[in-house]
C-alpha positions as a LaTeX table, in Angstrom:
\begin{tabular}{lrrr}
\hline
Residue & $x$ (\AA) & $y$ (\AA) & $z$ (\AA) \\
\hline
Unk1 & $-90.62$ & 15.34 & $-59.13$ \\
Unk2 & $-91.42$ & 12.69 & $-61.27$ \\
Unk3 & $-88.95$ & 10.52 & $-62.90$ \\
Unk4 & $-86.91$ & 11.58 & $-66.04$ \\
Unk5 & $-88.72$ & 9.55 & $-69.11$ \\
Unk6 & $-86.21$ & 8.10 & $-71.88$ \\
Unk7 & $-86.43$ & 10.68 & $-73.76$ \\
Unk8 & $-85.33$ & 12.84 & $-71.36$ \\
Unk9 & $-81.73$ & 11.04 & $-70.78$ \\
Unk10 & $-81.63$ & 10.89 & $-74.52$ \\
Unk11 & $-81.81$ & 15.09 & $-74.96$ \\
Unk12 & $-79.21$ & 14.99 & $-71.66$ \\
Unk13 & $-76.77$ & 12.44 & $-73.37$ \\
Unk14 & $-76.89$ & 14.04 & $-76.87$ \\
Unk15 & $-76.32$ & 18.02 & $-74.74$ \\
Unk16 & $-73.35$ & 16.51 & $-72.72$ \\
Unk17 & $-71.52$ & 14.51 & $-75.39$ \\
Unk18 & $-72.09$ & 17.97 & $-77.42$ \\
Unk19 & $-70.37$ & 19.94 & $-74.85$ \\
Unk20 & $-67.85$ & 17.78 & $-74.17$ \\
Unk21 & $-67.17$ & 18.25 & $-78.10$ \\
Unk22 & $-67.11$ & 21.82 & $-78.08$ \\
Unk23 & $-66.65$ & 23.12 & $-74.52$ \\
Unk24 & $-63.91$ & 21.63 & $-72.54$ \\
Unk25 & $-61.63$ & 23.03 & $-69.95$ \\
Unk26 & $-59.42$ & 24.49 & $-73.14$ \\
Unk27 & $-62.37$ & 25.60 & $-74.93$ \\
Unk28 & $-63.91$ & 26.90 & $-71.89$ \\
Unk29 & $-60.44$ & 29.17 & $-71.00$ \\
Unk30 & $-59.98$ & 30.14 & $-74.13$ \\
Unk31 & $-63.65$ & 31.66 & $-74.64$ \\
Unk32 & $-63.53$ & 33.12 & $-71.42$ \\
Unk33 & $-60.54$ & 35.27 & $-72.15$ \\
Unk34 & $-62.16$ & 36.86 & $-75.48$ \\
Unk35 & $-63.60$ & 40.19 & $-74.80$ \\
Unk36 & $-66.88$ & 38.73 & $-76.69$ \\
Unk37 & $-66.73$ & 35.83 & $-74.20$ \\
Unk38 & $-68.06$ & 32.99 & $-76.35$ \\
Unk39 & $-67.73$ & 31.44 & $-79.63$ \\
Unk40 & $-69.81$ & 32.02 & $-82.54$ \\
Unk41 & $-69.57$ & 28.94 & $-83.82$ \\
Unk42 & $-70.82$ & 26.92 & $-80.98$ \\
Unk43 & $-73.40$ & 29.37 & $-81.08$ \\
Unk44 & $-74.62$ & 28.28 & $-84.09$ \\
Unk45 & $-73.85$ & 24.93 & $-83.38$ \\
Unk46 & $-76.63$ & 25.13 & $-80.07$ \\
Unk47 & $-79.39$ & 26.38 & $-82.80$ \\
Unk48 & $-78.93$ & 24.02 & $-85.99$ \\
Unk49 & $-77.58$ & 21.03 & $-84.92$ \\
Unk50 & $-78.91$ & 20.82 & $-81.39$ \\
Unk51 & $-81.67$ & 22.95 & $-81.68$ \\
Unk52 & $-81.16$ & 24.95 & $-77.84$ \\
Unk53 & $-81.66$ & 28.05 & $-78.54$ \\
Unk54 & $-85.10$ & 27.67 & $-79.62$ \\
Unk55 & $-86.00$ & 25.09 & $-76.74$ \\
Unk56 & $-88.92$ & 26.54 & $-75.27$ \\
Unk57 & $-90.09$ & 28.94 & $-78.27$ \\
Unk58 & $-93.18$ & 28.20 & $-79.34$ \\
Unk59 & $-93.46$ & 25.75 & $-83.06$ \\
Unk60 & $-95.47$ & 28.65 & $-84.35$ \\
Unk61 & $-92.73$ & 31.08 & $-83.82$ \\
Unk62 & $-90.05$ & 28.74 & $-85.23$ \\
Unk63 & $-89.19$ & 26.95 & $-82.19$ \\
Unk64 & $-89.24$ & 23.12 & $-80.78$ \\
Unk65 & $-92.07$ & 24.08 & $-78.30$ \\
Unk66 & $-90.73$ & 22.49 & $-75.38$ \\
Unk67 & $-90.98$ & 22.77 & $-71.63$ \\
Unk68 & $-88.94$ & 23.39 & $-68.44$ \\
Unk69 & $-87.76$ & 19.66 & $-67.78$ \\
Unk70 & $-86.31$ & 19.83 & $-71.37$ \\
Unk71 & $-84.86$ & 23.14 & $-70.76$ \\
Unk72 & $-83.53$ & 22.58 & $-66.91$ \\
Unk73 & $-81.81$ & 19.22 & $-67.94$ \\
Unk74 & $-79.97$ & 21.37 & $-70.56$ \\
Unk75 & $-79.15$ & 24.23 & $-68.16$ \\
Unk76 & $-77.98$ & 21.60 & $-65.98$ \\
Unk77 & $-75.35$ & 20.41 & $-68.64$ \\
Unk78 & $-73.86$ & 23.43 & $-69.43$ \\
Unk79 & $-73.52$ & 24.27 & $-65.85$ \\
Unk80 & $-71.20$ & 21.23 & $-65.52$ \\
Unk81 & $-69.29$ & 22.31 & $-68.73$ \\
Unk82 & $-69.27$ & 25.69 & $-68.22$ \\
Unk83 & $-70.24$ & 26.57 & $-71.16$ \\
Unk84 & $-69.36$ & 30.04 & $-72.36$ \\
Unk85 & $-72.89$ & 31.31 & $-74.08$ \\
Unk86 & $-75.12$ & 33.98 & $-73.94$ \\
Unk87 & $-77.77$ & 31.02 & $-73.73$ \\
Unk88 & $-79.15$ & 32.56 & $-70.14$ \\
Unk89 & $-79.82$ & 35.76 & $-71.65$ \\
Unk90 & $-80.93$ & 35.18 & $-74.60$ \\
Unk91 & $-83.38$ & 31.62 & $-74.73$ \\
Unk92 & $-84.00$ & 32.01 & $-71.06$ \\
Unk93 & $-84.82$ & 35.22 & $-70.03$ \\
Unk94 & $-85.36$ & 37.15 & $-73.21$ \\
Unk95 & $-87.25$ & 34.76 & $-74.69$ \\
Unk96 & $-89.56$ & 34.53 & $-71.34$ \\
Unk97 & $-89.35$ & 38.59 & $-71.26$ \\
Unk98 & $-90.98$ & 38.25 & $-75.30$ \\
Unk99 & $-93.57$ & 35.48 & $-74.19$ \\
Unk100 & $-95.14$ & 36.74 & $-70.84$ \\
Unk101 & $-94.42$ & 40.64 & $-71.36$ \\
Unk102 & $-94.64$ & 41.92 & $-75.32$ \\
Unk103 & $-97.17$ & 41.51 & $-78.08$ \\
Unk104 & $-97.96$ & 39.17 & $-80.54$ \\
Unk105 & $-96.18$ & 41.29 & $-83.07$ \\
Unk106 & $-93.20$ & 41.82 & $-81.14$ \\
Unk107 & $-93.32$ & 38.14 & $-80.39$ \\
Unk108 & $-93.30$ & 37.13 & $-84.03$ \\
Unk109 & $-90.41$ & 39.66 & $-84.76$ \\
Unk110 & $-87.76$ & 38.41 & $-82.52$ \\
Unk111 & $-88.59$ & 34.74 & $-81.24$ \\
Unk112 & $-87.80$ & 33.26 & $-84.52$ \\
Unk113 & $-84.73$ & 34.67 & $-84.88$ \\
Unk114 & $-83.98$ & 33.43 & $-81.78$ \\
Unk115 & $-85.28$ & 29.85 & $-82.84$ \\
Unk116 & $-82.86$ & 30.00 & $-85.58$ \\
Unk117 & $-79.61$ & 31.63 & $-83.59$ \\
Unk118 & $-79.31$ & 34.54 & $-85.36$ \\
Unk119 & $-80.51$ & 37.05 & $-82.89$ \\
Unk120 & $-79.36$ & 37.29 & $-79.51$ \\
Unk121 & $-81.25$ & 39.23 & $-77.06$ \\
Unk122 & $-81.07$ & 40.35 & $-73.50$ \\
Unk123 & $-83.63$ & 41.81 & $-70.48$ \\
Unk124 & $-82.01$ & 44.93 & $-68.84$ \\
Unk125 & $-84.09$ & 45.37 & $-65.96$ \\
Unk126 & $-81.86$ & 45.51 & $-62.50$ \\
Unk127 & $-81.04$ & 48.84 & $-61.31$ \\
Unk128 & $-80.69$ & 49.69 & $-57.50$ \\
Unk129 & $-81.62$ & 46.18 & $-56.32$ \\
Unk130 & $-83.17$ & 43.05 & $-58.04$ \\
Unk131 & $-86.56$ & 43.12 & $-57.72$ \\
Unk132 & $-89.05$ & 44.40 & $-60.49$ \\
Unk133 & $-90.33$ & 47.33 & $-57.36$ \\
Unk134 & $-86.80$ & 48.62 & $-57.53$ \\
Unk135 & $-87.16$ & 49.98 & $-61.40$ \\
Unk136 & $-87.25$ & 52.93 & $-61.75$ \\
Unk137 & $-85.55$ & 53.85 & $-65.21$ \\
Unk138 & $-88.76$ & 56.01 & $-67.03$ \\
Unk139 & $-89.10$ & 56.29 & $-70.88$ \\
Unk140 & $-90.29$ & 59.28 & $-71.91$ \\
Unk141 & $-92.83$ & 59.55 & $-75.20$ \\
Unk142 & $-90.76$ & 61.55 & $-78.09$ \\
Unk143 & $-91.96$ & 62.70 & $-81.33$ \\
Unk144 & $-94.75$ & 59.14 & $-81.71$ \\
Unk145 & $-91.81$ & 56.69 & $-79.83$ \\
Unk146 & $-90.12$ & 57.03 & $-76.81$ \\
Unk147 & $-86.63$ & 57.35 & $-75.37$ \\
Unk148 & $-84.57$ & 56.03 & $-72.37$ \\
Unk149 & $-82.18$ & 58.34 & $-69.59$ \\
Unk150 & $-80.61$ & 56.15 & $-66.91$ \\
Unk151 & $-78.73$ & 53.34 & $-66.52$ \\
Unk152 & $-79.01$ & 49.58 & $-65.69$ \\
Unk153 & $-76.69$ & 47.29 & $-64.16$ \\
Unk154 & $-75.55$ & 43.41 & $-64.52$ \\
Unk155 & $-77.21$ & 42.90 & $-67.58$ \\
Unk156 & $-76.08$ & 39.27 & $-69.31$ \\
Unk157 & $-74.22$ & 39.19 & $-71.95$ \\
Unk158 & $-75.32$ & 43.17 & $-72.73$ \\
Unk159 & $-72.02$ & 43.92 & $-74.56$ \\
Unk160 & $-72.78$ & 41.32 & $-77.14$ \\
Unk161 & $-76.47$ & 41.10 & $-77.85$ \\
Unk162 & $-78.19$ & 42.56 & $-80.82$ \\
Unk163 & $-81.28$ & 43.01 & $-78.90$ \\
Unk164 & $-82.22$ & 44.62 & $-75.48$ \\
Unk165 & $-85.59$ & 44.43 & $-73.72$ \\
Unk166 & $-85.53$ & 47.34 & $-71.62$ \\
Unk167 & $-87.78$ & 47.16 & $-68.53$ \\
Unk168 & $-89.41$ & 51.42 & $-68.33$ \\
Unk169 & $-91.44$ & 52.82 & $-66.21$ \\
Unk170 & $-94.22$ & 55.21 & $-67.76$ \\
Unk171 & $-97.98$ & 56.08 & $-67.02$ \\
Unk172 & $-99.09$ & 52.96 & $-67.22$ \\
Unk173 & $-96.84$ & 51.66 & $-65.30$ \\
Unk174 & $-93.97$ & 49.35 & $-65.99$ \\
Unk175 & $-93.42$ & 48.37 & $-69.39$ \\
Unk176 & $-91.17$ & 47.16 & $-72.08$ \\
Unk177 & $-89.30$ & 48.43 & $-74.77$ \\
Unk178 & $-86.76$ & 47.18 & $-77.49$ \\
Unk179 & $-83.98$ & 48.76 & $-78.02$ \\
Unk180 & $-81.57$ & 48.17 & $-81.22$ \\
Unk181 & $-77.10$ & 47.34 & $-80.18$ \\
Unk182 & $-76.53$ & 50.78 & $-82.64$ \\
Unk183 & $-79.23$ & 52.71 & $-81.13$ \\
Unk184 & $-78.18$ & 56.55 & $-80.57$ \\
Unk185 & $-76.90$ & 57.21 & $-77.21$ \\
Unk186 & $-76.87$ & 53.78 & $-75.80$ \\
Unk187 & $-73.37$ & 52.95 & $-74.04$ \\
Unk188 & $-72.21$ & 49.46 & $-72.78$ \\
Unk189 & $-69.38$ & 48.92 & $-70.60$ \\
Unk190 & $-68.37$ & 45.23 & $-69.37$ \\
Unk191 & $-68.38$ & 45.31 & $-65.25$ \\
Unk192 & $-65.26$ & 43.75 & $-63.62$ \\
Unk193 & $-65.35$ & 40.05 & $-63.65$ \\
Unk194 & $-65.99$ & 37.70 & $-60.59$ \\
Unk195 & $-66.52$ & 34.87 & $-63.11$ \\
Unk196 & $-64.70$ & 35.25 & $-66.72$ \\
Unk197 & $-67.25$ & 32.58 & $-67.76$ \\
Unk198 & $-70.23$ & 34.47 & $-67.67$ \\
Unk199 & $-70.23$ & 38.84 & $-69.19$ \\
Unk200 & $-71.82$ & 41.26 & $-67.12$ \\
Unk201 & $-72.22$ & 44.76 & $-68.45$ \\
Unk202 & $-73.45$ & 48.10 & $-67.38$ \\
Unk203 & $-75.69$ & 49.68 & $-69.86$ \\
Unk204 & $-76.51$ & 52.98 & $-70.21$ \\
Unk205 & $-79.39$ & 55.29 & $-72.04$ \\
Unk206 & $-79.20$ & 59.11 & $-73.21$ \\
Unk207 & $-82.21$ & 59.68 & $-75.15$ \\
Unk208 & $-82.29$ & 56.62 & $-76.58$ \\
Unk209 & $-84.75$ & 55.97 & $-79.11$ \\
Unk210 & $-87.26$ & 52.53 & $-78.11$ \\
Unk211 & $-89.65$ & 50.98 & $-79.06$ \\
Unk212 & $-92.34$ & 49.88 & $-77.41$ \\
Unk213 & $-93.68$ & 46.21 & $-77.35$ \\
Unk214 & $-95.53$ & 45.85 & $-74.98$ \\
Unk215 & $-100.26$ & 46.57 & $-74.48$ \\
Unk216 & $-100.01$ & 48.01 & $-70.76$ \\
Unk217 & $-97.99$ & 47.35 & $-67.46$ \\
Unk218 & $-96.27$ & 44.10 & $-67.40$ \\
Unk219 & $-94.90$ & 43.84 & $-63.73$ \\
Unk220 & $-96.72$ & 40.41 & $-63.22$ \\
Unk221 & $-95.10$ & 39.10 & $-66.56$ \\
Unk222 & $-91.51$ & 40.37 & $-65.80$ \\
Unk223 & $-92.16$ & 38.66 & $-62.28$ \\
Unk224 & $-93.46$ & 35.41 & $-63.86$ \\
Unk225 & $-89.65$ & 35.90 & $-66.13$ \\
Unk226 & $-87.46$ & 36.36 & $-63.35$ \\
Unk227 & $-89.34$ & 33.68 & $-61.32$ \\
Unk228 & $-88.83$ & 31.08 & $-64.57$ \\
Unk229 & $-84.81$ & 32.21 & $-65.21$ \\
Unk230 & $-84.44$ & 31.54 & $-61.10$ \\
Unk231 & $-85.57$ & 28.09 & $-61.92$ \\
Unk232 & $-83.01$ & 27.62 & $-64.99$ \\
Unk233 & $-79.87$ & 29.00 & $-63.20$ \\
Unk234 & $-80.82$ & 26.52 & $-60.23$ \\
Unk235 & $-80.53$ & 23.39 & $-62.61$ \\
Unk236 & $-77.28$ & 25.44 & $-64.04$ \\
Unk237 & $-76.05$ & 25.25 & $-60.41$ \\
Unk238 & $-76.74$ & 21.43 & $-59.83$ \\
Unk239 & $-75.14$ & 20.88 & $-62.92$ \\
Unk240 & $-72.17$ & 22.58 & $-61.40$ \\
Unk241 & $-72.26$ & 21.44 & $-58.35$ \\
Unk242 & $-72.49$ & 17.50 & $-59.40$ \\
Unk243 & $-69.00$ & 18.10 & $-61.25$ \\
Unk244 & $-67.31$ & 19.53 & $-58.28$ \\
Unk245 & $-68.40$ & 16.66 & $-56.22$ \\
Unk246 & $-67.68$ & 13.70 & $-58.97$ \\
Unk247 & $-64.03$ & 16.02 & $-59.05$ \\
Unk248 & $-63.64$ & 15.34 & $-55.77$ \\
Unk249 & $-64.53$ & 12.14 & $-55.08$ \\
Unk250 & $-62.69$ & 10.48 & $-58.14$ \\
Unk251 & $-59.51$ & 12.68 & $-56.90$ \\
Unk252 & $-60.34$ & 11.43 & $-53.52$ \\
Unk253 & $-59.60$ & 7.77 & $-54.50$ \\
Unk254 & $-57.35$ & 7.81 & $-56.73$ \\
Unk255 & $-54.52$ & 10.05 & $-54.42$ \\
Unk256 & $-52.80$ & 8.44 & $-51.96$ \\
Unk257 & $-51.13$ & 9.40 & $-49.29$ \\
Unk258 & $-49.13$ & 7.29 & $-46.73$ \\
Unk259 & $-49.63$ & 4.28 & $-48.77$ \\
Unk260 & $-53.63$ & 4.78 & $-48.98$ \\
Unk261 & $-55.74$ & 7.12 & $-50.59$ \\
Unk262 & $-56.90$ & 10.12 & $-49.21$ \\
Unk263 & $-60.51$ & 9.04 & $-49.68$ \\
Unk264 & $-60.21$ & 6.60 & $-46.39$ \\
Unk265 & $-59.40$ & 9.13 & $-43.67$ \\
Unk266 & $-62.24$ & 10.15 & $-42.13$ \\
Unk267 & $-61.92$ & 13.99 & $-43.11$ \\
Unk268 & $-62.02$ & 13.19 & $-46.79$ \\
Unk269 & $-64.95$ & 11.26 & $-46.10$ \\
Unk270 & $-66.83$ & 13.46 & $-44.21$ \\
Unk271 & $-66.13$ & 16.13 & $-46.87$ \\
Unk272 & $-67.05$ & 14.29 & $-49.64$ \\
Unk273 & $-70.10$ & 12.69 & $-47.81$ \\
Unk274 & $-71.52$ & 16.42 & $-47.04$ \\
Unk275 & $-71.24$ & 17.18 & $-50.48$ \\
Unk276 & $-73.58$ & 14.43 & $-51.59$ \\
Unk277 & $-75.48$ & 15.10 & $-49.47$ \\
Unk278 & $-76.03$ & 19.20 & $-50.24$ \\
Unk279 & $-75.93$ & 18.00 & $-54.03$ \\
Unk280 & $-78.91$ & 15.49 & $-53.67$ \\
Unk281 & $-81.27$ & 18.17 & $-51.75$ \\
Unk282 & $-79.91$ & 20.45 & $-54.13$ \\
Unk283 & $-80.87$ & 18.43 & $-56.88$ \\
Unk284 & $-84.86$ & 17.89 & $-55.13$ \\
Unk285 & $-84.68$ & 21.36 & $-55.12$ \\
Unk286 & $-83.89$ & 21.97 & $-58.81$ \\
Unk287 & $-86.14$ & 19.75 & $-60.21$ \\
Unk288 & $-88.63$ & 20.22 & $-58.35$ \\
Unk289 & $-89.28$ & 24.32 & $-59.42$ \\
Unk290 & $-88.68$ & 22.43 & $-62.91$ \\
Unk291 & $-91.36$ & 20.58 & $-62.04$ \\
Unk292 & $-93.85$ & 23.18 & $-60.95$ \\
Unk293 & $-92.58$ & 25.15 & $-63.79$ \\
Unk294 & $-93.70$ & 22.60 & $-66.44$ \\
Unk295 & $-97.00$ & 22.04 & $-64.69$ \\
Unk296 & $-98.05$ & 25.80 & $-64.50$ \\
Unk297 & $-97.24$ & 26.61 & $-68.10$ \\
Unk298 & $-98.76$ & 22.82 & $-69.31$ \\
Unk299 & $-102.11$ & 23.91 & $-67.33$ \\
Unk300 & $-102.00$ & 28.15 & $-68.08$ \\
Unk301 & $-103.91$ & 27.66 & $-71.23$ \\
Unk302 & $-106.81$ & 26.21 & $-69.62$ \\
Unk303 & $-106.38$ & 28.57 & $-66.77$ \\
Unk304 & $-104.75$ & 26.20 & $-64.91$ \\
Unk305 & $-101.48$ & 27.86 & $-64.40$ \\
Unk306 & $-100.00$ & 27.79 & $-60.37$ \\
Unk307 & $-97.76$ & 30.47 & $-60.51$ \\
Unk308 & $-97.53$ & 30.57 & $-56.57$ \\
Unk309 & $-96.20$ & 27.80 & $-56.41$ \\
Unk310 & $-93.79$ & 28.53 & $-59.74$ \\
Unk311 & $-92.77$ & 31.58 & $-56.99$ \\
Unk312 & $-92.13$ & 29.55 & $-54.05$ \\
Unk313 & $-89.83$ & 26.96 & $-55.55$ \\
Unk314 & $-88.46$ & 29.10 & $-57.65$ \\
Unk315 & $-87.23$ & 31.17 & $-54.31$ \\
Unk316 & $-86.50$ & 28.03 & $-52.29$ \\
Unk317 & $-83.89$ & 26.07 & $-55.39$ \\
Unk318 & $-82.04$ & 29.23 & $-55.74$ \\
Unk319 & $-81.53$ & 29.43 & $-52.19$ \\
Unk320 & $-80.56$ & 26.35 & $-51.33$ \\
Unk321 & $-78.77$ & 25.39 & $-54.70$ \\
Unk322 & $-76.91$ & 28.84 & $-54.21$ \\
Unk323 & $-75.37$ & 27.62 & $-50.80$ \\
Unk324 & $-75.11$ & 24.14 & $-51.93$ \\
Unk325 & $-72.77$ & 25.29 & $-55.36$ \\
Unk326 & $-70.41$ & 27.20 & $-52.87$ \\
Unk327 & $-69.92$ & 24.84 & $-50.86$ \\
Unk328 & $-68.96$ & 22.04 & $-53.02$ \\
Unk329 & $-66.88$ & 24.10 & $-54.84$ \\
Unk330 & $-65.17$ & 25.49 & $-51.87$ \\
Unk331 & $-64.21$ & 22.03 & $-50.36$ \\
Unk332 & $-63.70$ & 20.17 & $-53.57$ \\
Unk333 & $-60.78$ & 22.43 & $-53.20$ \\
Unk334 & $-60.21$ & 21.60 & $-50.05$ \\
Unk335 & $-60.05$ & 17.80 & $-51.21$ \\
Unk336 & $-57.09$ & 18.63 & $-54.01$ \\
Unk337 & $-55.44$ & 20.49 & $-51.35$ \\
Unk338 & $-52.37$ & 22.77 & $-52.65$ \\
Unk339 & $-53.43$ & 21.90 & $-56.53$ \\
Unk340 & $-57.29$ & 23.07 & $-56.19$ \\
Unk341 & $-55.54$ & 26.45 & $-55.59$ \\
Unk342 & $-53.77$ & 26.77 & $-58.60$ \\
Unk343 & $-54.69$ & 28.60 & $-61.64$ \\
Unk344 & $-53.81$ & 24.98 & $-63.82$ \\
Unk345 & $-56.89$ & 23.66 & $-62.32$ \\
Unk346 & $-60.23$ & 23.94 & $-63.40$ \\
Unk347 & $-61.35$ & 23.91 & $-59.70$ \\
Unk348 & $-61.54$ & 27.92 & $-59.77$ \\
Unk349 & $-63.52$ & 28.24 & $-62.41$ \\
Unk350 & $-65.89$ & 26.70 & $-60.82$ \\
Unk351 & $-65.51$ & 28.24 & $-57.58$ \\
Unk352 & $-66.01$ & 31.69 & $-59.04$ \\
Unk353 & $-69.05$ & 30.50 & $-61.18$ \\
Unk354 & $-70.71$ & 28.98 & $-58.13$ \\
Unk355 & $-69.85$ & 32.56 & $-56.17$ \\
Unk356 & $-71.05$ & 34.97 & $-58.76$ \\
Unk357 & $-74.43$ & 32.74 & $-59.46$ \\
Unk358 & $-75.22$ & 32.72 & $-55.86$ \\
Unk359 & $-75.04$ & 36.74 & $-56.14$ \\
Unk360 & $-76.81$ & 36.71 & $-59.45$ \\
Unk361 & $-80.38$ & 37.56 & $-58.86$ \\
Unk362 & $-80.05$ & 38.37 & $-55.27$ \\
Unk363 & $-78.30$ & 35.69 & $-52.79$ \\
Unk364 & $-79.93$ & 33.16 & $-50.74$ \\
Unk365 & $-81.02$ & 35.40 & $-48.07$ \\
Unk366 & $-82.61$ & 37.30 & $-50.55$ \\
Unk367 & $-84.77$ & 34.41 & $-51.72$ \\
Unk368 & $-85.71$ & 33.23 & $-48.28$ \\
Unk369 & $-86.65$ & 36.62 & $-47.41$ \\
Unk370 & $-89.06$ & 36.63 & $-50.64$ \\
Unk371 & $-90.37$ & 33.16 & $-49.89$ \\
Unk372 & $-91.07$ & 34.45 & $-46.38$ \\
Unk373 & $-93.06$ & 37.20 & $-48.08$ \\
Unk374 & $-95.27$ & 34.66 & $-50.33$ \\
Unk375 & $-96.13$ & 32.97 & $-47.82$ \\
Unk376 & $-96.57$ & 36.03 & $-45.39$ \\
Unk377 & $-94.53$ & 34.76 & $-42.48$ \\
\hline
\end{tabular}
């Protein structure tokens, strides 16, 4: 891609020194621990001071209007702090679900609030499998609305958000609906955790009163969201990924063993030399679905908009930033020997994010298998 502009480092140094203000390894145990699973005042913090959670909502809507370099550098920060927020769910994919999927009026409802980090919102849409085929969760039309039986599974941050965007099937196809946190009949339990850092939950509809926000089916939109959110978590995993290697290398130097540090045998070397290497392609591979992200949405006014290739590097970063996460959280472990293991050391946290992100949204073979379909191999 091309290179990051000045302004560019500046958002990236002004995210990291805010993290590193408000979510370090203490902060980052301690929110992780909390049934809600993050802390409302950083929350708050991300909108009005930093302005995140608006990033990429529209300036008419209350938002900073920007695009998806701005938003992967700061997906790539918090994925090297960790940072316990509902920030995937709710200014990733909801806010994507509100711009390519609802109506103007729905848009103007909720994406302010969002601007301003008062509303959090999540996309329930997964059921038996990840892709937008495999829904199969139908609203049925009640009295001039509609209402929801069934259930849907890993939703982000579901247990906590005041909003869900419900992904329905009915006649016209797939559609979606907003449902309110006290709505009748709507149950949320949290799943068991992989990674503390991040809440999954299972939520559940029994005639649930919804509304609907959407003009007609919206499979290509909710494709065009998942496709966009693949893009995000891949910078997330970089960001990740980078920490786990500078961990490892810094340990690598500064331990010695026999009188030398560990760094000079050739094992630690070639350990810490495979990990660059994974992280730099890794990287490429990030930034450049960024890229083709910021490109297609710059250009979609004027009809413009290259959503094929949005799809196909979308598939390819979170397959190979998937594999590339794992693995340099699995041997930066490795590198710290008997201390990586222990509970004292961040390394696990890390370990378990990079595992349950790889799984998030289907797992690298899942994306290759997709990419092979785009491009009918």
């Amino acid at each position: 891609m091309k290179s990051f502009t000045e302004e560019h480092e500046e958002l990236r140094a002004t995210v990291r020194q805010f993290l590193a203000d408000r979510s370090d390894e203490q902060a980052v145990r301690t929110q992780m621990a909390t049934e809600r699973g993050f802390d409302d005042d950083v929350w708050q913090q991300l909108a009005e001071q930093v302005g995140l959670t608006g990033l990429i909502v529209p300036e008419e809507h209350g938002g900073a209007g920007y695009g998806y370099v701005e938003l992967c550098i700061v997906a790539e920060e918090m994925g090297r702090s960790l940072l316990c927020a509902p920030y995937l769910s709710t200014a990733v994919m909801a806010t994507n679900a509100l711009l390519h999927c609802a109506t103007a009026d729905a848009q103007k409802a909720l994406l302010p609030g969002i601007a301003e980090g008062s509303t959090r919102a999540t996309l329930a849409y997964a059921e038996a499998g990840w892709s937008v085929a495999d829904i199969a969760l139908a609203a049925q039309e009640k009295d001039g609305g509609h209402t929801l039986d069934g259930t849907k599974q890993y939703v982000l941050d579901g247990a906590t958000a005041d909003v869900i965007l419900v992904a329905a099937r009915t006649d016209a196809g797939i559609e979606l609906f907003r449902v309110e946190a006290d709505a009748a009949g709507l149950g949320r339990e949290a799943l068991p955790e992989l990674d503390q850092t991040r809440k999954l939950t299972r939520v559940t509809f029994s005639s649930t009163p919804a509304t609907k926000i959407s003009d007609g089916d919206v499979s290509e939109g909710l494709e065009r969201t998942l496709a966009l959110t693949l893009v995000v978590l891949a910078s997330e995993q970089v960001g990740g990924a980078q920490w786990c290697l500078d961990t490892a290398s810094d340990y690598a130097k500064s331990r010695l063993q026999f009188g030398r540090p560990i760094g000079s045998y050739q094992a630690i070397k070639h350990k810490c030399a495979d990990m660059l290497v994974e992280v730099e392609f890794a990287k490429t591979a990030a930034y450049n679905a960024s890229q083709a992200a910021a490109e297609c949405l710059d250009g979609e006014g004027e009809g413009k908009g290259d959503w094929d290739t949005v799809f196909e590097t979308a598939h390819m970063a979170k397959s190979f930033c998937s594999e590339a996460y794992f693995h340099a959280a699995a041997e930066n472990i490795q590198v710290h020997g008997g201390m990586g293991f222990t509970w004292e050391h961040p390394a696990h946290l890390y370990f378990k994010r990079a595992k349950a992100s790889e799984l998030l949204f289907g797992d690298a073979t899942h994306h290759r298998e997709a990419l092979a379909d785009l491009l009918s191999l």
